[in-house]
Kinemage of the C-alpha trace (Angstrom):
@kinemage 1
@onewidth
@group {chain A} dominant
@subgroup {mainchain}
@vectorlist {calphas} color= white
{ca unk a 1} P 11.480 9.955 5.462
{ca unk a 2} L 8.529 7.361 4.432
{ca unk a 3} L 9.657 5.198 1.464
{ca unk a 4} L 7.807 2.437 -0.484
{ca unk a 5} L 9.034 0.022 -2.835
{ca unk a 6} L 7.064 -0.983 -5.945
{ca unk a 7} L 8.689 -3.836 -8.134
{ca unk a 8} L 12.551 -2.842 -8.189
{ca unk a 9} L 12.005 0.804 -7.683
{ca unk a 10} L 12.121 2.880 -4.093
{ca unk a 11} L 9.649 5.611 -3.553
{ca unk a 12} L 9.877 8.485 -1.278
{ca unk a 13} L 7.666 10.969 0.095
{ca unk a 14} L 9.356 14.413 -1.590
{ca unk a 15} L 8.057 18.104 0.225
{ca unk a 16} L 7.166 20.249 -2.850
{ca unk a 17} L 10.859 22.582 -3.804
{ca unk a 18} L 11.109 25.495 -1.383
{ca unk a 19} L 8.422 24.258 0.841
{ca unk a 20} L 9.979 24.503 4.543
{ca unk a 21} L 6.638 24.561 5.950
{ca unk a 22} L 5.969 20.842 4.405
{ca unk a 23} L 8.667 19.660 6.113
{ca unk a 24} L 8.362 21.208 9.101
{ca unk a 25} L 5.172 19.395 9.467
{ca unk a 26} L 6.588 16.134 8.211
{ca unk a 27} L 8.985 16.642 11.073
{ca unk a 28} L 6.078 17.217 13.555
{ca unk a 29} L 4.725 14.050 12.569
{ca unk a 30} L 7.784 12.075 13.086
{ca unk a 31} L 8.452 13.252 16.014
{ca unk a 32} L 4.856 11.995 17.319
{ca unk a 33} L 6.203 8.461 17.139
{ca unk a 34} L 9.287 8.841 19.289
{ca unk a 35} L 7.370 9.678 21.773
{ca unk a 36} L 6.569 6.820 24.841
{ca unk a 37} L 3.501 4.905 24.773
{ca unk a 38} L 0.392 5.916 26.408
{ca unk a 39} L -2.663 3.891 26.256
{ca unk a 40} L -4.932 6.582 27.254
{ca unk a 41} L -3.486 8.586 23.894
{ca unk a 42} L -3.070 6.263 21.509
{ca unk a 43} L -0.702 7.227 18.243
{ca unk a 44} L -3.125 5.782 15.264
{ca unk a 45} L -2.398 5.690 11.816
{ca unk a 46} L -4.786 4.722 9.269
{ca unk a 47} L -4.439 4.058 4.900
{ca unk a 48} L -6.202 3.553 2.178
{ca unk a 49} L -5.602 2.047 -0.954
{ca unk a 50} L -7.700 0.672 -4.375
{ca unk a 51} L -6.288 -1.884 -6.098
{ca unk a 52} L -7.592 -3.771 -9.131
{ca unk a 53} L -8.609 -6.960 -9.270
{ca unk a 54} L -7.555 -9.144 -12.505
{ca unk a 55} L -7.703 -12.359 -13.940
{ca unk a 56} L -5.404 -14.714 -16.576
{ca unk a 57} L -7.278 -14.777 -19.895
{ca unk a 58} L -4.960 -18.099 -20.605
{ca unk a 59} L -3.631 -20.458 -18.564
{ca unk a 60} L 0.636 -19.486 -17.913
{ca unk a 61} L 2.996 -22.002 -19.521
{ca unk a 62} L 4.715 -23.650 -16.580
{ca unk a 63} L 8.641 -23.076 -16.532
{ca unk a 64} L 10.612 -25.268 -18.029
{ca unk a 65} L 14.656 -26.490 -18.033
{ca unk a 66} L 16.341 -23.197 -18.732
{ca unk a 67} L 12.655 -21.497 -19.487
{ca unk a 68} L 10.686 -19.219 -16.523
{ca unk a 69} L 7.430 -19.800 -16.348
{ca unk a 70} L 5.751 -17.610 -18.947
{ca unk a 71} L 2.300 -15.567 -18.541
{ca unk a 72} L 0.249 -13.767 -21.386
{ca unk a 73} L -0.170 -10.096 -20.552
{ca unk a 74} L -3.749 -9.705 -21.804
{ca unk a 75} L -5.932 -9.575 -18.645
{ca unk a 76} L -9.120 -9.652 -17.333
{ca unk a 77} L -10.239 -6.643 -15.391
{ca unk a 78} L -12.703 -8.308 -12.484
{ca unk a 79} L -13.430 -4.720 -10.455
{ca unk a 80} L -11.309 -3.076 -7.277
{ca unk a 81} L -10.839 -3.783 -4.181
{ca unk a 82} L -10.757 -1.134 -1.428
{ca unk a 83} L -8.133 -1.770 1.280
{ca unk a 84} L -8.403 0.026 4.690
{ca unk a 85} L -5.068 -0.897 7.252
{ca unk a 86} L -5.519 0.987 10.975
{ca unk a 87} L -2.165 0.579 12.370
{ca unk a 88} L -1.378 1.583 16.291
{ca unk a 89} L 2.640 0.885 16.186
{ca unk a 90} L 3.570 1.494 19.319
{ca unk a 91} L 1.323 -1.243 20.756
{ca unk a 92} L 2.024 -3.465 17.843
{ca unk a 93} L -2.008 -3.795 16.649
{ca unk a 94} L -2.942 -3.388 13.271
{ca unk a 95} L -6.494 -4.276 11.573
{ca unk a 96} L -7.140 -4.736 7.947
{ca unk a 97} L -10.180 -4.465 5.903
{ca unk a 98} L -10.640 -5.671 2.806
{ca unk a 99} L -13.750 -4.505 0.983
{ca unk a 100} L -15.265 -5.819 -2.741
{ca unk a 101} L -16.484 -3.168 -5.026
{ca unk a 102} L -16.799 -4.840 -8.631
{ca unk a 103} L -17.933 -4.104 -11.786
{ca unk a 104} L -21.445 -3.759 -12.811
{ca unk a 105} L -22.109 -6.864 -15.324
{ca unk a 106} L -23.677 -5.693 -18.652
């Protein structure tokens, strides 16, 4: 199975309860990457992500002896970023695109 971590927790990709079909497709798809290169049939897999763009409202008090360095959690929200990753694994290539949507100024 796929699994992501996030801070200090672990994702995983979970079928729905009683769904054999979901993993018998998951299964399909895993198999896909056992299977021996071939440039003229190239396994591709491609993502997609948004992720928001912020900014400090004050400046973080640097640490200190026996003190971490502190930050304020009031933000600035400065619009999303789109993210677009085209991995080929087996041929070790990947290509990422990084793309700027902000936020209409009022």
């Amino acid at each position: 199975m796929s699994h992501l971590y996030w801070h200090r927790g672990k994702y995983w990709k979970i079928p729905p309860e009683g769904s054999a079909a979901s993993v018998a497709n998951m299964e399909d798809v895993l198999e896909i990457y056992h299977m021996p290169y071939d440039p003229d049939y190239p396994v591709v897999c491609m993502d997609e992500s948004c992720k928001q763009m912020i900014g400090e409202v004050r400046e973080p008090i640097p640490c200190a002896p026996g003190q971490p360095e502190r930050i304020d959690d009031e933000y600035v929200r400065n619009g999303v970023a789109e993210i677009l990753m085209e991995v080929e694994p087996l041929a070790g290539k990947r290509h990422v695109t990084v793309t700027e949507h902000r936020t209409r100024k009022g």
